[in-house]
LUMZA-755252 format. One record per residue (C-alpha): residue in one letter; x, y, z. Coordinates in pm, 1 decimal. Layout:
// LUMZA-755252
- resn, east, north, up
- a, X, Y, Z
...
END
This chain:
// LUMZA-755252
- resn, east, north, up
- x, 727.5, 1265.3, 3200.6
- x, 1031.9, 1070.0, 3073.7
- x, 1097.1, 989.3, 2725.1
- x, 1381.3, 661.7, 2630.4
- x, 1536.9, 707.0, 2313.6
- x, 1694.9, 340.1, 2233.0
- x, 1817.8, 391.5, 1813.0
- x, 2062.5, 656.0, 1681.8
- x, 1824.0, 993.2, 1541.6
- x, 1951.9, 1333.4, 1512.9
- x, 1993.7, 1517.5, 1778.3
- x, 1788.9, 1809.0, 1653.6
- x, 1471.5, 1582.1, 1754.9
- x, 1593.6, 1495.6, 2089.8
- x, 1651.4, 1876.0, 2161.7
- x, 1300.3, 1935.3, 2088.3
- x, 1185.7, 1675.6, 2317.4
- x, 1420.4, 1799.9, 2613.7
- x, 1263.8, 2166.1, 2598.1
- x, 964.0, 1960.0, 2737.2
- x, 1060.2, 1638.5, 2898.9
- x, 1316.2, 1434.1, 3076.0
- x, 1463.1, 1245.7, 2741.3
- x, 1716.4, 940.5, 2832.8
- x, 1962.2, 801.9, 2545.5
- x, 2033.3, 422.5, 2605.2
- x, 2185.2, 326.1, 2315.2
- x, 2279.8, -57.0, 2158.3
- x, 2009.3, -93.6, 2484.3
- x, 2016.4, -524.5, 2548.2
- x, 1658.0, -677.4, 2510.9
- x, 1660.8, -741.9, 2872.2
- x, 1797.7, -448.5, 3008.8
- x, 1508.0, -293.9, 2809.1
- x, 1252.1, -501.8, 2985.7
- x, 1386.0, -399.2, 3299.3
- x, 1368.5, -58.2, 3241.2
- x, 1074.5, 16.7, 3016.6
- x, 849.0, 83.9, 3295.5
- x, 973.8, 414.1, 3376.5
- x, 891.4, 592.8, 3061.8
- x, 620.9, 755.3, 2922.6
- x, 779.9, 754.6, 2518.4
- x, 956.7, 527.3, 2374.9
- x, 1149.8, 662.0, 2038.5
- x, 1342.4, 372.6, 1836.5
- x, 1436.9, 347.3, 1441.7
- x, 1472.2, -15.9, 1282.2
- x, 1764.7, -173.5, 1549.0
- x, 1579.0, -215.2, 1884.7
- x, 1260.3, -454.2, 1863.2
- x, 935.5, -348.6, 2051.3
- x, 821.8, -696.2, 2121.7
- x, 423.8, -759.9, 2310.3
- x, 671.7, -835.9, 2601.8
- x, 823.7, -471.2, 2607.1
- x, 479.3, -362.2, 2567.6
- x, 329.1, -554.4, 2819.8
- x, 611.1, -430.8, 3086.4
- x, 588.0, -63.4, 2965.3
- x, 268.3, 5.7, 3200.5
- x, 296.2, 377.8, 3183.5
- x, 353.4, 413.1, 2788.8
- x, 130.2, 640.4, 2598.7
- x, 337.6, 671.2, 2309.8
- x, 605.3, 454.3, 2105.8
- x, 781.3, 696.8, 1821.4
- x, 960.9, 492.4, 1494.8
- x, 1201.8, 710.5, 1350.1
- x, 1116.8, 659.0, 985.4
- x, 875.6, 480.3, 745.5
- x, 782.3, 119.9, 855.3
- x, 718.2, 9.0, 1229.9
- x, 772.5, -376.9, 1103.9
- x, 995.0, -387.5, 1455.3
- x, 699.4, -252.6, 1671.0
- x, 421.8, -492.3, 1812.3
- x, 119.4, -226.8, 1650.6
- x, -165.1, -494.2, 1735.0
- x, -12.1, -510.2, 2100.5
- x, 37.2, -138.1, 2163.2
- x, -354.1, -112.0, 2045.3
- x, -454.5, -345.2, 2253.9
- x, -269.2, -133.8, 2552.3
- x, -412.1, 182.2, 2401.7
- x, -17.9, 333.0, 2326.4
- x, -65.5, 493.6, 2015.7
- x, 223.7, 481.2, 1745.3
- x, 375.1, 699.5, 1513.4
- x, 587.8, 697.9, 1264.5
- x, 742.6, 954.1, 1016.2
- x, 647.4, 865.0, 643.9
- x, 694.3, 1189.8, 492.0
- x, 1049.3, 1260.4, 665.3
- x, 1249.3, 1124.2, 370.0
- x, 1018.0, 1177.9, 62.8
- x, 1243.1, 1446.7, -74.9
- x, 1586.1, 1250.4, 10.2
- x, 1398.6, 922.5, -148.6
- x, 1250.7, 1062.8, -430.9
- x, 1644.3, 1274.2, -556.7
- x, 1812.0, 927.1, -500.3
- x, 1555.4, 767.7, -734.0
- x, 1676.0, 1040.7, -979.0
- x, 2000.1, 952.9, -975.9
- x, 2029.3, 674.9, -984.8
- x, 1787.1, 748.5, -1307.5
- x, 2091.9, 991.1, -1424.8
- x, 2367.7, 729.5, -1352.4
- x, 2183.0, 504.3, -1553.3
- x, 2155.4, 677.3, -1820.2
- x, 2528.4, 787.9, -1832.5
- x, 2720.5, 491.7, -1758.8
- x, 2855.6, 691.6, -1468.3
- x, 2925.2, 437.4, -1261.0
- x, 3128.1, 225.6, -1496.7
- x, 3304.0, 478.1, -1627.3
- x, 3422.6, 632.8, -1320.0
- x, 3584.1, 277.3, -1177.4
- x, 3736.7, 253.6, -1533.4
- x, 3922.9, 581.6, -1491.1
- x, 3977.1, 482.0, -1160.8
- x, 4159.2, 134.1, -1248.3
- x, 4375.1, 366.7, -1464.7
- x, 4196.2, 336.4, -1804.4
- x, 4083.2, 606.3, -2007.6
- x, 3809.5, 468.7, -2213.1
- x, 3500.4, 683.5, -2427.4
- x, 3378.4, 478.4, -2694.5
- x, 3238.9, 206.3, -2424.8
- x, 3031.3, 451.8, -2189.9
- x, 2808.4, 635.0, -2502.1
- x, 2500.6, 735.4, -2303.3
- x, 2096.8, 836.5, -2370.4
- x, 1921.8, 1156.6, -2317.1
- x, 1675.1, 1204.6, -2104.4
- x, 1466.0, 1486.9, -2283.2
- x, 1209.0, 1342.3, -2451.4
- x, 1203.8, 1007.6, -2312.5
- x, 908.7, 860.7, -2154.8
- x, 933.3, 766.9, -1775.2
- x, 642.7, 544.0, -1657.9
- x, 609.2, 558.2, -1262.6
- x, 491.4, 279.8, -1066.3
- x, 301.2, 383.3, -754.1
- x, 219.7, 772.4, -698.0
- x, 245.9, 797.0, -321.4
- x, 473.0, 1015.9, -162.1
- x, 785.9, 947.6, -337.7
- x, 636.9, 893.9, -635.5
- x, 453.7, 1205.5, -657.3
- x, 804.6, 1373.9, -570.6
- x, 963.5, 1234.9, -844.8
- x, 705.8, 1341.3, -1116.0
- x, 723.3, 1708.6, -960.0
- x, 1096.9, 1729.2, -956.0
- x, 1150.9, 1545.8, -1324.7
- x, 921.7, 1813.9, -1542.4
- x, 1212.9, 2043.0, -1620.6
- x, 1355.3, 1736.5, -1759.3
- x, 1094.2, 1786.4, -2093.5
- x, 1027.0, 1393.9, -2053.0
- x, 698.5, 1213.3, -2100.8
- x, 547.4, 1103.5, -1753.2
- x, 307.9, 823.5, -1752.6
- x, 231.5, 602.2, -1422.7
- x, 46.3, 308.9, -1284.3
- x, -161.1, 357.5, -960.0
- x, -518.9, 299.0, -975.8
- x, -553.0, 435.3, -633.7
- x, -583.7, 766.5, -703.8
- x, -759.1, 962.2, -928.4
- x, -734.8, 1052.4, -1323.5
- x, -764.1, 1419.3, -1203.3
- x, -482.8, 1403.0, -978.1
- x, -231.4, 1248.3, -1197.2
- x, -331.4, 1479.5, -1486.8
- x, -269.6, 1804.2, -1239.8
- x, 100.7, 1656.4, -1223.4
- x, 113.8, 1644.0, -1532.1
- x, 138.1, 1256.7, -1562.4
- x, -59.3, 1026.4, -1797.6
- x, -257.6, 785.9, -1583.6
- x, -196.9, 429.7, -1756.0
- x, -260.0, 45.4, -1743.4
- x, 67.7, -108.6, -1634.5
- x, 45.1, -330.7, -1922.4
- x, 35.0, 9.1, -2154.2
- x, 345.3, 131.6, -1934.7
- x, 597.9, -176.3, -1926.7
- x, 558.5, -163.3, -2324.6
- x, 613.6, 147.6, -2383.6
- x, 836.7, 350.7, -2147.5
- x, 1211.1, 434.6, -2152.9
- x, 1314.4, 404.4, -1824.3
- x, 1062.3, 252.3, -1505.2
- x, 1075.9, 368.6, -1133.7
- x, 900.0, 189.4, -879.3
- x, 794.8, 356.1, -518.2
- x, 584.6, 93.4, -371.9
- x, 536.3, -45.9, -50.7
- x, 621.5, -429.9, -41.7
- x, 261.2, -585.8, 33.4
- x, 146.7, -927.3, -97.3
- x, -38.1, -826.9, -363.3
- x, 298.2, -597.2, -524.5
- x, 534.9, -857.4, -418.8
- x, 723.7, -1013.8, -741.1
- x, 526.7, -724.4, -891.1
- x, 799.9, -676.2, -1231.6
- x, 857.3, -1071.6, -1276.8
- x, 968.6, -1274.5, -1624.1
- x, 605.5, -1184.8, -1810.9
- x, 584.5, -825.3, -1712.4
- x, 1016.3, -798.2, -1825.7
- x, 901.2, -999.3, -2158.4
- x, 683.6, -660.4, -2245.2
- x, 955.0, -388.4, -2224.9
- x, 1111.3, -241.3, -2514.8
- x, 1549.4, -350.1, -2536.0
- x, 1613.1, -21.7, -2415.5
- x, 1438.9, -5.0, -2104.7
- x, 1612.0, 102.1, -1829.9
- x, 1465.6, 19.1, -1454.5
- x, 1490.5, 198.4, -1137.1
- x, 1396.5, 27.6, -796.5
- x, 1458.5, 241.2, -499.7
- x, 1171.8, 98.9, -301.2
- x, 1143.0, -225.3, -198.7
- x, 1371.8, -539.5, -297.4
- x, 1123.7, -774.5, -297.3
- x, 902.1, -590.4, -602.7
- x, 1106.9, -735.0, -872.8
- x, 1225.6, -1058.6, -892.2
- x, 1572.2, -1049.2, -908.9
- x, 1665.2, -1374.2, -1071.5
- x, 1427.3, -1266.5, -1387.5
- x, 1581.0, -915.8, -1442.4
- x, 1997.6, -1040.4, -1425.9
- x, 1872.1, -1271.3, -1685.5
- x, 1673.0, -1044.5, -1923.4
- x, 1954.0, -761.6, -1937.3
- x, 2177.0, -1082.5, -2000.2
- x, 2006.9, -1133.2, -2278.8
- x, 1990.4, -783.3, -2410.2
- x, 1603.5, -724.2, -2298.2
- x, 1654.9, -499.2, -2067.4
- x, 1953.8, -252.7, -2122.8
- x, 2069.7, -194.8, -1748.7
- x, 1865.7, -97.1, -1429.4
- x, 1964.6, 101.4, -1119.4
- x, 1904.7, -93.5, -793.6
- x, 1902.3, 59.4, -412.4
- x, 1728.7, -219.3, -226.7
- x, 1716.2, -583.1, -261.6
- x, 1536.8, -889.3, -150.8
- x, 1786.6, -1005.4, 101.9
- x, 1984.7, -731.3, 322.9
- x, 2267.6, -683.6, 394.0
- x, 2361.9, -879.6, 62.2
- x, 2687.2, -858.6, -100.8
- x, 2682.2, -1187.9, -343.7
- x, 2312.8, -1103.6, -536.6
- x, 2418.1, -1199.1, -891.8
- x, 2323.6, -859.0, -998.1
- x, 2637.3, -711.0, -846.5
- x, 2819.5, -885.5, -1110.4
- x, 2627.1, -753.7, -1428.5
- x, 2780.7, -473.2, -1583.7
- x, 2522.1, -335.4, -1666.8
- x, 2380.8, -266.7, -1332.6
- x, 2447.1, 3.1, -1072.2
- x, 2359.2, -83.0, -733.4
- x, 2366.7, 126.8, -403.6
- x, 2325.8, -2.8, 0.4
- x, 1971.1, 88.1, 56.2
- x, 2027.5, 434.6, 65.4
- x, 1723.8, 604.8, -14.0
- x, 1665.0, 781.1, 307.0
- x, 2028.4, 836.0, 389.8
- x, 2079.0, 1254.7, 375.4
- x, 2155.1, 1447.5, 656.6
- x, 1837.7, 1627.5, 586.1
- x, 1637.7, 1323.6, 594.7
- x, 1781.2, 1210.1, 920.4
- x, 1681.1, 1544.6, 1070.1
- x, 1334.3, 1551.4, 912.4
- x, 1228.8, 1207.0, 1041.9
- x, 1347.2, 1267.8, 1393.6
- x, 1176.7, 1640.9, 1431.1
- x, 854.2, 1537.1, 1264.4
- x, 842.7, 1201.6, 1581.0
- x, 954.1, 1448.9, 1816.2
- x, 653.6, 1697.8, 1761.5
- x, 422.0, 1381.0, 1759.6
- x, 525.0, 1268.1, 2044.8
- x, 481.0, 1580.2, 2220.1
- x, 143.0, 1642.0, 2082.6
- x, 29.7, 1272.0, 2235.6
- x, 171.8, 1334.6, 2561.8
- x, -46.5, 1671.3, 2563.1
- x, -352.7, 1413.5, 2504.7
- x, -394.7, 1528.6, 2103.9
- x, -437.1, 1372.1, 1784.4
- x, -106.2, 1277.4, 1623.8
- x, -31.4, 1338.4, 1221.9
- x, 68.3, 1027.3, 1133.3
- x, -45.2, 763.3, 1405.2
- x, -76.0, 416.4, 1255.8
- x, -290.9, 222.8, 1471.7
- x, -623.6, 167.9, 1512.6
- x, -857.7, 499.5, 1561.8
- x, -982.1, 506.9, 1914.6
- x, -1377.0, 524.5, 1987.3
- x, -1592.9, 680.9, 2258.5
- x, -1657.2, 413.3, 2520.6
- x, -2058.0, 495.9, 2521.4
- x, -2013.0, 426.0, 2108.7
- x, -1784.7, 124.5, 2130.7
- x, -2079.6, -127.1, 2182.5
- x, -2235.4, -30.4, 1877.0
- x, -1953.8, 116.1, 1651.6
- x, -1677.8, -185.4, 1743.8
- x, -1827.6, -425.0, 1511.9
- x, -1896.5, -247.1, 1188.5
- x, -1517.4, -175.6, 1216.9
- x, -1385.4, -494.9, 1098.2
- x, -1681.7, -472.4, 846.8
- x, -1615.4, -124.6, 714.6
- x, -1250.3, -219.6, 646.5
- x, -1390.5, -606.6, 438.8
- x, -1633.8, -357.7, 253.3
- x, -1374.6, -114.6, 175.4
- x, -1094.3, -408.5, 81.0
- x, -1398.9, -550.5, -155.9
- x, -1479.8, -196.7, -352.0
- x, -1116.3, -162.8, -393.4
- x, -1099.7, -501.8, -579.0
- x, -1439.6, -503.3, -788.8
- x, -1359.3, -110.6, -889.6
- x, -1245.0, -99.7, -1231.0
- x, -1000.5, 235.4, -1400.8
- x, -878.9, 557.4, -1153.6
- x, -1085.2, 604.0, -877.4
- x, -1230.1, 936.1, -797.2
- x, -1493.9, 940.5, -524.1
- x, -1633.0, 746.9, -268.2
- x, -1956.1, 756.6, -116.2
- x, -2072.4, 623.2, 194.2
- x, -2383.4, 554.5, 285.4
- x, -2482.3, 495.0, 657.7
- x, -2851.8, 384.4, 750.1
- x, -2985.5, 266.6, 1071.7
- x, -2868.7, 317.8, 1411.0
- x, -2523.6, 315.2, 1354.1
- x, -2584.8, 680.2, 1181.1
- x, -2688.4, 804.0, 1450.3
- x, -2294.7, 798.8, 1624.1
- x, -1952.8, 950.8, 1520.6
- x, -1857.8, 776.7, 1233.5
- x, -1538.7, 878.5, 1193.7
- x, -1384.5, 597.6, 1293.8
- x, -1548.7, 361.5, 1021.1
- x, -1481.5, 589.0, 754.3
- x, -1125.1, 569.2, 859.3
- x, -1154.9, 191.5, 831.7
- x, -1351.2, 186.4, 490.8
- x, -1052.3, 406.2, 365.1
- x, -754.1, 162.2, 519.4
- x, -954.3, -110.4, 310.7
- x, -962.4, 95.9, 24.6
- x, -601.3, 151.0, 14.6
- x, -470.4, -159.9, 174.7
- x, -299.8, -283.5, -186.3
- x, -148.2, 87.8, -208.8
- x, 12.0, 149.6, 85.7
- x, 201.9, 56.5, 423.9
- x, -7.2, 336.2, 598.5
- x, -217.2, 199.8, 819.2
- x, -519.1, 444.1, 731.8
- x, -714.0, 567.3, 1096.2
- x, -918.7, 877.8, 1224.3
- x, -596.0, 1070.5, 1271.4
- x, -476.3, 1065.0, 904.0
- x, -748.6, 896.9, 688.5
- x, -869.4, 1243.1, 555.2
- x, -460.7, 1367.8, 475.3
- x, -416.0, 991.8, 306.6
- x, -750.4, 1029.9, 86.7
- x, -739.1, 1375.4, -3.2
- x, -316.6, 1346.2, -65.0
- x, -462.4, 1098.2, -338.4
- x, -739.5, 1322.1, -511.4
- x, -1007.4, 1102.3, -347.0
- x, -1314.3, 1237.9, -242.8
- x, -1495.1, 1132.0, 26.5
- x, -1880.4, 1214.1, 81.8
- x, -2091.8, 1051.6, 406.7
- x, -2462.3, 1052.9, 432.7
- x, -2670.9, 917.1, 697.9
- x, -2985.1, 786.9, 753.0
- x, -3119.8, 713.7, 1116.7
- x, -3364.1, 431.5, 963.1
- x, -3322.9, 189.4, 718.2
- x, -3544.1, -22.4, 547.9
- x, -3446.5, -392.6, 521.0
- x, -3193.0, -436.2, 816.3
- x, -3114.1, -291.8, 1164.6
- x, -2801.5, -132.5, 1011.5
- x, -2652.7, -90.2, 656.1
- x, -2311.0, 87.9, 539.3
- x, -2278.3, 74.5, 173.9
- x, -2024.1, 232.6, -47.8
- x, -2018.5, 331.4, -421.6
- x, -1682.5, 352.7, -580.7
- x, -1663.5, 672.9, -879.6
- x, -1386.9, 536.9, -1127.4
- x, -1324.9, 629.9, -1451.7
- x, -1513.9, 316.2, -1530.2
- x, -1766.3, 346.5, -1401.7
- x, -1897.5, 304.8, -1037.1
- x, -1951.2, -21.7, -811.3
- x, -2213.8, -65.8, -506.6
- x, -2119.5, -256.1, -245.3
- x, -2296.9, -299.1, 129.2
- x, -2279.9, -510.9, 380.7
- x, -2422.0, -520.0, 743.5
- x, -2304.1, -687.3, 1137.8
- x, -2574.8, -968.8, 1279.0
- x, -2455.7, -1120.0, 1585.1
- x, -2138.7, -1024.7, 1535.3
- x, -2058.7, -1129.0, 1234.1
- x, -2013.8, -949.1, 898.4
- x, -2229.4, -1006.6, 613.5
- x, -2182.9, -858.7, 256.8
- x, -2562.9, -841.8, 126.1
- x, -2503.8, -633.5, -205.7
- x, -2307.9, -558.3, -472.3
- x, -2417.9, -312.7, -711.9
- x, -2809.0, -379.1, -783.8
- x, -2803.4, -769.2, -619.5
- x, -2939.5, -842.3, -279.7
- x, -2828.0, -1164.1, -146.4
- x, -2657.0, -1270.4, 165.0
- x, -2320.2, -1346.1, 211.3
- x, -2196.8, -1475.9, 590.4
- x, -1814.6, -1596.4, 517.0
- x, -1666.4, -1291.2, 423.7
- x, -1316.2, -1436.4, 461.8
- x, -1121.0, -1628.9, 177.0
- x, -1141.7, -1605.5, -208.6
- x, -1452.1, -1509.1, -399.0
- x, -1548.5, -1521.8, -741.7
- x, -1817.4, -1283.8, -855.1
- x, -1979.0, -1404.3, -1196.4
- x, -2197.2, -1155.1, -1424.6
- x, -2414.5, -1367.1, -1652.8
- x, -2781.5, -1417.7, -1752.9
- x, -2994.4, -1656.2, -1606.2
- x, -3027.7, -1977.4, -1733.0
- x, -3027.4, -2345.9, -1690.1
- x, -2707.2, -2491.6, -1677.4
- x, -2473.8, -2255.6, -1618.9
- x, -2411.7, -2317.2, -1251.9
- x, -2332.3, -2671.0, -1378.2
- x, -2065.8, -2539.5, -1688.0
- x, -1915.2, -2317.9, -1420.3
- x, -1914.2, -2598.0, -1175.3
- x, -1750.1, -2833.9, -1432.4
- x, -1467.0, -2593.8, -1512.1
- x, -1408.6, -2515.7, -1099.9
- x, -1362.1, -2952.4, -1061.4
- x, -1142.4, -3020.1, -1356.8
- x, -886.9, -2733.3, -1227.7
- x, -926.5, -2932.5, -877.3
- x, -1107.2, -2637.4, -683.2
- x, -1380.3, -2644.6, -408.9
- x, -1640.2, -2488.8, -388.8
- x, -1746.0, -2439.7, -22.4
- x, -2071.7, -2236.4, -102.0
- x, -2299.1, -2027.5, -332.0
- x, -2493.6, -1725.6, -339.6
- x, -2723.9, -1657.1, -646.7
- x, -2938.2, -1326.4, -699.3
- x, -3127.9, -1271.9, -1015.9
- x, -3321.5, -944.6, -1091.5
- x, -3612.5, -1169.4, -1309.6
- x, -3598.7, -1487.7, -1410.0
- x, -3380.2, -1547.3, -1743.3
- x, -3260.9, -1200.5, -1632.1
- x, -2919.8, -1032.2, -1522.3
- x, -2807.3, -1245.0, -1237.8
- x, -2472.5, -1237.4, -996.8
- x, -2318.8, -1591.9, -899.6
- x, -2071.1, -1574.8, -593.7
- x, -1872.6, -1856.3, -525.1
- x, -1673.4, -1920.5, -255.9
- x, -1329.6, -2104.4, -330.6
- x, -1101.9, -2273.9, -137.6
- x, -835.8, -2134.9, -330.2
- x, -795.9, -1906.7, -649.9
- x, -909.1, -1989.0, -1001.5
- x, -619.4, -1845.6, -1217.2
- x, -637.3, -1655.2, -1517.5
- x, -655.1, -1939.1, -1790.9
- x, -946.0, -2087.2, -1536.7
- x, -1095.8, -1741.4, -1539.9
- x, -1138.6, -1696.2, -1926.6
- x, -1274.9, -2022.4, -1978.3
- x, -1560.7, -1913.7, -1749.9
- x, -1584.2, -1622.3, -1915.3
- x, -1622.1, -1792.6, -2298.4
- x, -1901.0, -1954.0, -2157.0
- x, -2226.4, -1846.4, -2313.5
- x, -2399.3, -1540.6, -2172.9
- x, -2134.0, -1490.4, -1938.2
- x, -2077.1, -1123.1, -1896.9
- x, -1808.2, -1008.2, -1638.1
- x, -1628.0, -1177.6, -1341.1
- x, -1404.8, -1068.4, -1055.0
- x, -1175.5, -1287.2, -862.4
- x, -1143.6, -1150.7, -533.3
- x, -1008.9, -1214.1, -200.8
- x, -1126.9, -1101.3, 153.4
END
């Protein structure tokens, strides 16, 4: 077999690979010079330069395996290389440790006025009174996301003696507390910690994620640390609250735009700013391209990689049946995630009907990605959805049941939080997903695509109409309704499904309506 190696990655990794296969280095490799000789590999191992397009894919007939170097695979065609059946991996715990001590820091620089200070010297002024500093000991540091890097940071700060809190309500209470970190709202944490680090992935829902209102809740002497992702924060409305003495300085890695040399913030003085460095340690560069190495080796050997991040594969006499309760598992999933209130802690799944009676790996793999969609860039599979769940403190329990009373099939999922737990089930006819429950109401829901709002109330006349009244004056449709009541006048569920999002001044008027209880805007 014959493995092309197209990026720059340490050579310990391609060492590995040659004590087992021919290994080719073709680097600064042309787009069409790739093309042309693509077909005569097995492997393909690239970091962020070269671009696996469908085209590359398409021509690579004998690939089995296409290895990215580091974290994201944002240059790799995933949906294509599923299609093809190449499986992909990537190395997302390669640079936690090299992340997680630049995060620090910068946290440390920060706090110092290090990086001032040392061009002051440097321009030939000696200078003391302007570069007074904080402790650290004592302080509280609230964390923003409690994956990998995350995590790292909390274990490698406690012999600071400083206060950890964090925001992630994706894992559980019990794992945060065995860190040693306060599980909070992020409402609680902007207001009342020292200094803010953020390690999350940059997904829709997180994008603009520390904006003007969340900045308008810190305390003056908040410091902030973004070693993540650029586009969490917006950039515009943190230069102009530590302007204007809201924010006393932050610590920036990554921005919005790269390469970028002109960002505004490079001017402020009381910012310290470094090239997207994060990952950049020799270590890191040898970690990343050992841990793809012994990946791509175990593929080529026809075995389950660690961190593949494409779709799980399924037993061709199963694929009939188990294909389309994928999609579904991964909408029911994406909907328990949203209607879940507090730290989750366990999931249960419930399978009834034929679809029990199969390896259901594959869907609890899926019911997991939709779980943690809003958390992380991982995409969750049957490879690594156990490592992802459990590296969170979730447990996950399966129980089947080879009949089922009221449909053919039925996979249903209850969601443990700390406030409670949420039902939600949902079933394939003719090929099409339907969500049918959601914690004690039956109904019947066929569009499951689009935004959704979920009303708690009491049944009476009327209040379809009020609710109807308040969706027309903000100028949004309505394209349908489902109603289920337990008993007349009784606890009912409204769903509505929106052409577009109420927003949260729309939201609480519906909810001052009388005998309103609860409502969830959500979006599938």
């Amino acid at each position: 077999m014959k493995i092309l190696v197209t990026d720059p990655v340490a050579g310990e990794g391609i060492e590995l690979l040659r004590k087992h296969v021919d290994v080719d280095v073709k680097l600064k490799i042309k787009p069409n010079d790739l093309l042309a000789s693509i077909e005569g590999y097995e492997a393909l191992v690239v970091r962020s330069e070269t671009k696996v397009s469908m085209e590359v894919i398409e021509r690579g007939k004998k690939l089995l395996v296409i290895g990215r170097a580091g974290t994201g695979v944002d240059n790799i065609d995933v949906a294509a290389a599923t299609r093809r059946g190449i499986v992909v991996v990537n190395a997302p715990a390669g640079n936690t440790r090299s992340a997680a001590e630049h995060a620090i820091a910068m946290m440390f620089a920060l706090a110092r006025h290090i990086s001032q200070a040392h061009s002051t010297l440097k321009s030939g002024v000696w200078d003391r009174k302007s570069f007074i500093g904080t402790e650290l000991e004592n302080k509280t540091l609230g964390i923003v996301g409690l994956g990998n890097v995350g995590t790292e940071v909390a274990r490698c700060i406690k012999g600071l003696q400083m206060h950890l809190i964090a925001y992630d309500p994706l894992i559980s209470e019990e794992y945060a507390m065995n860190l040693g970190i306060q599980p909070v709202s992020l409402e609680e944490l902007l207001k009342t910690s020292d200094f803010i680090t953020l390690h999350l992935p940059l997904i829709q829902a997180t994008k603009g994620l520390i904006g003007k209102k969340e900045l308008d809740m810190v305390k003056p002497s908040m410091r902030l640390i973004n070693c993540a992702r650029g586009g969490l924060v917006d950039e515009d409305a943190l230069l102009q609250a530590i302007e204007e003495g809201r924010v006393a300085g932050a610590a920036i890695d990554v921005f919005s735009k790269e390469p970028d040399t002109d960002n505004p913030l490079l001017k402020c003085n009381k910012v310290i700013a470094t090239p997207h460095l994060g990952a950049s340690t020799a270590e890191a560069q040898v970690n990343v391209s050992v841990a793809v190495a012994e990946q791509i080796l175990t593929v080529l050997q026809g075995k389950p990689a660690r961190y593949a991040v494409n779709a799980p594969l399924i037993a061709a006499e199963a694929f009939p049946v188990l294909a389309p309760f994928i999609e579904a598992s991964f909408m029911l999933g994406r909907l328990g995630a949203q209607l879940a209130d507090g730290q989750m802690n366990r999931i249960d799944v419930d399978y009834d009907g034929e679809v029990a009676n199969y390896d259901t790996a594959a869907l609890k793999a899926a019911i997991i990605g939709g779980l943690l969609q809003r958390a992380t860039e991982e995409r969750v599979n049957i490879v690594n959805a156990a490592i992802v769940a459990q590296s969170r403190g979730l447990k996950i329990t399966e129980h089947k049941r080879s009949s089922c009373e009221n449909y053919s099939n039925l996979i249903s999922i209850t969601v443990a939080s700390s406030a409670g737990t949420v039902v939600v089930s949902c079933t394939v006819m003719r090929g099409q997903t339907h969500i049918v429950r959601v914690n004690d109401h039956w109904f019947n829901l066929a569009q499951t695509e689009g935004y959704f709002l979920l009303i708690n109330h009491r049944d009476k006349p009327g209040l379809i109409g009020a609710v109807g009244m308040i969706t027309g004056n903000a100028d949004v449709n309505i394209s349908f309704m489902e109603l289920s009541r337990l008993k007349q006048r009784g606890d009912a569920l409204m769903v509505l499904a929106l052409d577009e999002p109420l927003n949260a001044e729309q939201c609480q008027e519906i909810l001052t309506l009388s005998d309103v209880h609860s409502l969830k805007m959500v979006h599938l």
